[in-house]
N, C-alpha and C positions, 0 to 999 in steps of 0.2 A: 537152402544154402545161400549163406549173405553174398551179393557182390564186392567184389571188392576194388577198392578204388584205386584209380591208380599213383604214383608216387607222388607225383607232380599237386594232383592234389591233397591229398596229407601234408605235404610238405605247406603248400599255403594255409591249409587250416589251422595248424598246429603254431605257424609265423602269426596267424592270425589273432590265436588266441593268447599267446602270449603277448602280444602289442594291447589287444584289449583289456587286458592284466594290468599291464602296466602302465596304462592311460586310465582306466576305471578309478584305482586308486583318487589318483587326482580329482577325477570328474564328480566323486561321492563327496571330497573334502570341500570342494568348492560350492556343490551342491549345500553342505551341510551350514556352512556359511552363507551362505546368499540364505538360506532357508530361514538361519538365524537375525538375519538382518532383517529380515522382511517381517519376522515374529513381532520382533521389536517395535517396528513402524506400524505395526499391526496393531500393538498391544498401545502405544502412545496416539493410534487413531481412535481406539476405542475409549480409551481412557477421555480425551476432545471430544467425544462423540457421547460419554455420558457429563458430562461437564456440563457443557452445551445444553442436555437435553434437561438437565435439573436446573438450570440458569430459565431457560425458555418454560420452563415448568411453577418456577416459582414466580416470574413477570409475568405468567398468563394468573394464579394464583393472586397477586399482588394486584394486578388489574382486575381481575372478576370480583376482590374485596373492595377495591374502588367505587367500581362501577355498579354493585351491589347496596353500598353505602352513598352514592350519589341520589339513586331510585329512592332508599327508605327517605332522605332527604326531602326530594321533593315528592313522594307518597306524605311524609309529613305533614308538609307545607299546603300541599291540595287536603286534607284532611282536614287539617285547620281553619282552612277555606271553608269549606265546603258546613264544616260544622256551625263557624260564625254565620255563616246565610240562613243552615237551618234553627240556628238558634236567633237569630233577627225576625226568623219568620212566625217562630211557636212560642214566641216570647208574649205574645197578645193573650194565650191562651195557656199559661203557666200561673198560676197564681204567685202574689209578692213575694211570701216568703221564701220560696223555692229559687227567688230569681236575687232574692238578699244569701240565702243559701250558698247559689252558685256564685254570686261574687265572692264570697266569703273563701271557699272552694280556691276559686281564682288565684287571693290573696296568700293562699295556704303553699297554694303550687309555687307562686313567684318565691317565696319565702324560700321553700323549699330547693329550689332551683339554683337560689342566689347562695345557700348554705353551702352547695355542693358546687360551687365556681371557684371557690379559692383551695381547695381540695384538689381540684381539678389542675387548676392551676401549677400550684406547689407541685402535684407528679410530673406533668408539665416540663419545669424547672429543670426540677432531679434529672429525669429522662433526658433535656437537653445536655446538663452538664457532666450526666455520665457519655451519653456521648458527643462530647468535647475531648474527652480522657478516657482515651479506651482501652490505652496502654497501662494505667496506675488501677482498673477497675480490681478491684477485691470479690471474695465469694461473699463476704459479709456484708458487703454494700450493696451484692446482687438480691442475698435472703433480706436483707432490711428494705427493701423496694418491695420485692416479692410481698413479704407482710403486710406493708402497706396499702399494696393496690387489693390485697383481701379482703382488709378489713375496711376497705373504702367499700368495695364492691359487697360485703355483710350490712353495713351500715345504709347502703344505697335500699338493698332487697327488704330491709326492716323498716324504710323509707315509703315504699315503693307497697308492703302488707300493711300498713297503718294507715297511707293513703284511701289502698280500697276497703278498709274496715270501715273507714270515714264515709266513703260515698254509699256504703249500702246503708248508713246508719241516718242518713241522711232524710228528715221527710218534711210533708208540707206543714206547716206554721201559721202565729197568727199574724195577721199585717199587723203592722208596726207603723206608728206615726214619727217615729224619729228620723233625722236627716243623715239615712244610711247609705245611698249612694255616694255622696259627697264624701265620708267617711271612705267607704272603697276604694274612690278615686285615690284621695289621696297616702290609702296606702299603697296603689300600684304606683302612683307617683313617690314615695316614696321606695317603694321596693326596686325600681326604676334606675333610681339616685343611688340605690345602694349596689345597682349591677352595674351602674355606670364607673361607680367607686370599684368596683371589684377587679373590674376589667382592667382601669388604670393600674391599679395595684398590682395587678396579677403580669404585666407585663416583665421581662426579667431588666432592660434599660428603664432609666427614666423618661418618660412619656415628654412630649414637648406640651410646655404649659400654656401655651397659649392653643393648640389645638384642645388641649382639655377645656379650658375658660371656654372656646366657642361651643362645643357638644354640651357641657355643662347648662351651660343659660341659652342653647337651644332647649333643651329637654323641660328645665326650668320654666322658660318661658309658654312650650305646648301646656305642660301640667295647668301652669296660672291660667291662660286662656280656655281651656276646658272647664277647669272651677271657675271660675270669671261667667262663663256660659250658662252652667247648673246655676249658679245663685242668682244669675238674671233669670231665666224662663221659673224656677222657685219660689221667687220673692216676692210671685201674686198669688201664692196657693193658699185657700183656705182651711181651716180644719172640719172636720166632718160635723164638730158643736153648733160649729155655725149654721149650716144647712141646716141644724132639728132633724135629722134622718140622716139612714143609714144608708150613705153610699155602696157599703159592699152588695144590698140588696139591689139596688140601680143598676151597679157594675155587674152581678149574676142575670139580671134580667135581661140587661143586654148582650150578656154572652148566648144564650139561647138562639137568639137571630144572628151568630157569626158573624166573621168578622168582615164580609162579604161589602156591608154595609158601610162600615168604619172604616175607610181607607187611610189611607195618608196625608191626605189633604188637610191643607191649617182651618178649613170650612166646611167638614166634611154633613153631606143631604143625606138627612134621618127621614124615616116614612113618619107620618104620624100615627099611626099604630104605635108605635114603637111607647108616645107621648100617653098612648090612652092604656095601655097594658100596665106602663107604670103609676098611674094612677087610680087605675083600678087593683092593685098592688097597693097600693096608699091610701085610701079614701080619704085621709085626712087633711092629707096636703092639696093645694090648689095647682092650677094648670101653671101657671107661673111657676112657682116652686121646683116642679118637674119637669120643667123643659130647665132649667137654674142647672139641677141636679141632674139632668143626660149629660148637657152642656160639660159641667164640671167633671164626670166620667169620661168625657170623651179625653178631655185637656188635660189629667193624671195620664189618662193611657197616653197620651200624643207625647207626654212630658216622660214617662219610662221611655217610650221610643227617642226620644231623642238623647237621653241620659244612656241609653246599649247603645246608640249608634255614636255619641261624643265618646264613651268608653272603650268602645269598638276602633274608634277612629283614632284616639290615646293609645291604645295598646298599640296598632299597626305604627301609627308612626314611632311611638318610644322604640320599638323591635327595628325599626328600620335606621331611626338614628343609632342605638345600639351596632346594628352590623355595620352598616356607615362607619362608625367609632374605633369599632375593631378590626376594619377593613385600612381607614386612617393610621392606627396605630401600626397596623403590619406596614402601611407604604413608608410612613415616618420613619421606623426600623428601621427600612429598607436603603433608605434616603439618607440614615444617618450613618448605616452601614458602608454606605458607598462614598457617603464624604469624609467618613474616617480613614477607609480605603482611600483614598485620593489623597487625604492629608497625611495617610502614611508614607504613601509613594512620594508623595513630593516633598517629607523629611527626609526617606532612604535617598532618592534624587539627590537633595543637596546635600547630604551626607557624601552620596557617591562622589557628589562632582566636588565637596570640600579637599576629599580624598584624594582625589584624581590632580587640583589643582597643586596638593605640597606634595603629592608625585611625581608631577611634572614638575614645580619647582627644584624638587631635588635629582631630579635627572638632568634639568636646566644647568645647574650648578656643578654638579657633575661632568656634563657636557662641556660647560668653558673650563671648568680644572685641566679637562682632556683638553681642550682644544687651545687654551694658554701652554699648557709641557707641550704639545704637539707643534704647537708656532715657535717656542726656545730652540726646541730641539729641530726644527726644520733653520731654523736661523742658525745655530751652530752648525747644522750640516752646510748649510749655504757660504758659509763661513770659510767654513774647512774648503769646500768644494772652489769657490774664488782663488782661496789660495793655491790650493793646487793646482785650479789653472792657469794661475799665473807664472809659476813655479816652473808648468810646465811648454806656456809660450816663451821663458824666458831662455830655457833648454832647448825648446825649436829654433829661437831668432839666436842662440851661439851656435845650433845645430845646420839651421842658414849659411851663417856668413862660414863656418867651417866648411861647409860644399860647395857654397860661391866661391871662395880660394882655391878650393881641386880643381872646381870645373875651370876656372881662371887658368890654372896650370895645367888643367889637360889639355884647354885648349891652345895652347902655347906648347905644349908637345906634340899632340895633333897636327897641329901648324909643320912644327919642324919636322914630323914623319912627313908630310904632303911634300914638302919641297923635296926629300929625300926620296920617296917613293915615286917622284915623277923625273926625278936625274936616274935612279933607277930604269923604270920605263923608255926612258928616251936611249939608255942606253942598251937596253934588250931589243928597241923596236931596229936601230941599228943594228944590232949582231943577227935578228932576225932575216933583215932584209941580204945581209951578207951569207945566212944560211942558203934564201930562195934564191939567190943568185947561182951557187954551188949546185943547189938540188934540179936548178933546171939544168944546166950542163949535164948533169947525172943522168937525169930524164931524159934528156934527147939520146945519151948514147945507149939505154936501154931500149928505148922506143928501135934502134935503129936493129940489135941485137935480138929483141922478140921476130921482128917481120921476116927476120932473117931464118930463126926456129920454124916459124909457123909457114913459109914453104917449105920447107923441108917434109915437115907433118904432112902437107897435102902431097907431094911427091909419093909419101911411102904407103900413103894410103889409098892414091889410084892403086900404086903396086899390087898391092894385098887384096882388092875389089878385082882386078884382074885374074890374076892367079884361082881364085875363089870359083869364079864363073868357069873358069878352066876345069876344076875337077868336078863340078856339078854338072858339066858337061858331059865327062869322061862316066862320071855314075849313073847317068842315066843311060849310055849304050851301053855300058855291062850290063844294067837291068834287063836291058830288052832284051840284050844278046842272051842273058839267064832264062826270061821267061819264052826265048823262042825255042832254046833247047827242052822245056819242061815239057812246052806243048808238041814238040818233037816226038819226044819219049814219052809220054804220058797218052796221047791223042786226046787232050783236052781243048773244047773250043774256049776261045776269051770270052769269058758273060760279066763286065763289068757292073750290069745293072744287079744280075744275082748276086756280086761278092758285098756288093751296098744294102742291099734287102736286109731286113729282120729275120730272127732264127724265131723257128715254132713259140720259145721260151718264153723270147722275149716280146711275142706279139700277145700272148694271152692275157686277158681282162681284168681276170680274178689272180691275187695275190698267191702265191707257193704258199699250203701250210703246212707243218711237218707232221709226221706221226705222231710222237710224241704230245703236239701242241695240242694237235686235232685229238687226243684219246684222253685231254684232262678237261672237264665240265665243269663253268663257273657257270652260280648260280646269281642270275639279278632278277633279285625279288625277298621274299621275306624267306626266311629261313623259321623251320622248327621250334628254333630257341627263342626266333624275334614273335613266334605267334603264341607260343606258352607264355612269354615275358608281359601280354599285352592284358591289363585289365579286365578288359572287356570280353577277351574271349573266355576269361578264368570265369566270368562272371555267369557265361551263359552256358559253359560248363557244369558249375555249377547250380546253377534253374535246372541243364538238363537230369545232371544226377539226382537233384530234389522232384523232379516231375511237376514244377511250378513253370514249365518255359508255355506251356499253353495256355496256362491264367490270365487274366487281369493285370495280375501284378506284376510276371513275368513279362508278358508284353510292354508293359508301360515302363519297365525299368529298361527291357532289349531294347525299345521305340523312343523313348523321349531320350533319350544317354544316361550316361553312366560318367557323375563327377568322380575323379580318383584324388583321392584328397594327397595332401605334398607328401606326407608322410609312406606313403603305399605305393609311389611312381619311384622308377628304375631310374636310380642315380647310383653314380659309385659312390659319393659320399655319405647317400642314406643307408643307417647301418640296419633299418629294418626292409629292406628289399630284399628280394629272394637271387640267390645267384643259382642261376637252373645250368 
């Protein structure tokens, strides 16, 4: 069998629930809104949060292609290094043709390089002045790029497979008496001249001419003096006819013994062995001859050595003037960019301040129009204003002398009131004095007529004080005479102390209370309705009808209080309070 609960509570539950009803509404709408607001901020965080992370994604991107392209750079540049030293060093031990070969090779590459500069260039350009105009770009101008850098890049890769056809196709040969270095040089000298030209050219401004004139007859100048070089240490070489024998056989014999021997030196110390192998190699030729003939092999090889190291030393520096040049041209740009800027600023400048000045003149102008009508017009007011003060001093000085004239005649009637009012006076202070003459005769025979009353008064009033005492007399021997009779008839003694004493009644401590007062019970303290009306006890009421008042929770809700929110406290005006 359920228990069942009692009214009081039903009664709050049911208040309860309905208040919960009718606040829940609210609490879910507002809920639903904040929910929505927060979606939003949520979704516009995310939204900054993938933005961000594709921006940060593509600058790490953007810098790894950098910083990847810096490395191949200088892996380049150490390769190139590295290659010239070993190619300096196995140069001894290459035979001629291979090393007229590799120039040739050389010549092939610069050529090739310098074909693909103004290409380069030209996309270059485009790419700058599409963006310049990023607003006018077309899909057609994007595909005709597009095309282009394709067939740049077809053209480069067919570039690029004819090269290495060429270098595997590539083998040793026979020396050659012709004056083929000097030929090489001056094709890298002029392939040189023509990347110097290219470079110029390829810039999208006009390059300053005089920096070009100096890089120009710099480069000029290195080429002349390296040729200049070769035809000096050349112009003592003999031909092989002349010896009567064959230096390449000299030159093989002395490769045998490495190059150990042969250093670099301009007087480099041969064994004599060396002297008698090659003539026993010869038998025909004499000791002289073959020591003529090491001699002259040595000074061919010392003289390639010095033609790889002058050409070696031409290519670095022409690459260095070259970057030099294009380093120059980019600061020149730079330079000229900035003083165009500057010379634009300071056209807009005196444009501004052109502007500014027949602005100001014409507000100038402006300003004295206003301030000529403003001075007329304050002179006309000033004008006006004179006159009416004059107009109206002149209405004060008749307004004057018309009030000097009253006051003239008031005080000339003033005057004749004074004389009048003091003949008056002198005649009242007479008729006065003739009053207080009268009044004191009056006075004395009044004075004489009170003293006269007032014994009288004292007369009738001994009388009456007399008479008085007489029958206060007379009442108090009737009294006795009464109370001797009582006690006569009565046999009562006199106790005048007991007829002065307090009655029982009126000696007791404690106040009379009535029946009535005494049989109705007023309650001070809380009443029934004040301890159902109190929160807190509904509260532990309920714990106790739920079997929650020995918990945790229970305790902690009895124990720490119990806020009663405004809505749920006993107010007449709260219309969801319970009237119990």
């Amino acid at each position: 069998m359920a228990v069942r609960k009692p009214l009081s509570v039903l009664r709050h539950e049911s208040s309860s629930m309905a208040f919960s009803a009718e606040t829940q509404a609210a609490a879910v709408a507002e809920w639903r809104a904040r929910a929505q607001r927060d979606s939003e901020v949520l979704s516009r965080i995310t939204s900054r949060i993938k933005t961000h992370k594709k921006s940060a994604e593509a600058n790490k991107l953007r810098g790894r292609w950098l910083a990847e392209r810096a490395a191949l750079e200088r892996e380049t540049a150490s390769s190139q290094l590295e290659y010239d030293k070993a190619w300096a060093k196995i140069s001894n031990l290459v035979p001629e043709p291979v090393v007229v070969e590799q120039g040739v090779c050389e010549r092939k590459w610069l050529e090739l390089l310098n074909s693909f500069r103004a290409p380069i260039a030209d996309i270059r350009r485009e790419c700058s002045v599409v963006r310049q105009r990023p607003d006018t770009i077309t899909r057609e101008d994007v595909v005709a790029l597009r095309t282009e850098l394709s067939n740049f890049r077809n053209e480069l890769s067919e570039a690029i497979k004819a090269a290495e056809r060429e270098m595997e196709s590539v083998s040793e040969t026979e020396e050659t008496e012709r004056d083929f270095p000097i030929d090489v040089l001056r094709g890298m000298i002029q392939s040189s001249m023509e990347s110097f030209t290219t470079i110029s050219e390829s810039r999208v401004g006009k390059p300053n001419k005089q920096l070009v004139d100096i890089y120009r007859n710099a480069l000029e100048d290195e080429g002349n003096n390296v040729i200049n070089q070769l035809e000096a240490c050349r112009s003592g070489k003999r031909s092989a006819t002349e010896w009567g024998m064959d230096l390449r056989k000299v030159s093989m014999i002395l490769k045998t013994y490495g190059s150990a021997s042969m250093g670099d030196a301009e007087t480099p110390v041969l064994p004599r062995d060396i002297y008698d192998r090659v003539q026993q190699s010869m038998p025909g030729v004499s000791l002289e001859s073959v020591r003529a003939a090491v001699d002259e092999v040595v000074r061919q090889k010392q003289e390639r050595l010095l033609v790889r190291s002058l050409t070696l030393q031409y290519k670095r520096r022409s690459s260095e003037l070259l970057r030099s040049f294009e380093k120059a041209l980019v600061a020149d740009e730079e330079i000229a960019k900035v003083v165009n800027c500057m010379c634009e600023e300071a056209r807009l400048r005196e444009e501004r301040r052109k502007e500014k000045h027949e602005e100001l003149e014409q507000l100038r102008a402006i300003r004295e129009a206003k301030n000529l009508a403003q001075q007329e017009a304050d002179e006309a007011r000033a004008k006006v204003e004179r006159e009416r003060q004059q107009k109206i001093l002149r209405i004060r000085e008749a307004e004057f002398q018309e009030r000097l004239r009253q006051l003239q005649l008031y005080q000339e009637q003033q005057k004749e009131l004074q004389e009048k009012e003091n003949a008056i006076k002198q005649a009242l202070a007479e008729e006065e004095a003739m009053k207080k003459a009268l009044q004191s005769e009056q006075n004395a025979k009044r004075v004489a007529e009170r003293q006269k009353e007032y014994q009288e008064k004292c007369r009738l009033r001994k009388e009456r004080q007399h008479e008085l005492e007489k029958l206060k007399t007379a009442r108090e021997k009737t009294l006795e005479a009464f109370f001797k009779g009582i006690e006569q008839r009565l046999g009562v003694a006199c106790d005048p102390e007991r007829v002065m004493r307090g009655t029982a009644s009126s000696m007791q401590s404690e106040a009379f209370v009535p029946f009535a007062e005494a049989a109705r019970y007023v309650l001070h303290g809380y009443s029934e309705d004040d301890v159902q009306r109190d929160p807190r006890f509904r509260l532990q009421l309920a714990l106790l009808e739920a079997g929650l008042h020995k918990t945790a929770y229970g305790r902690e809700v009895i124990t720490q209080g119990y806020r009663v929110a405004a809505a749920q406290q006993p107010s007449g005006d709260n219309p969801f309070s319970l009237n119990f």
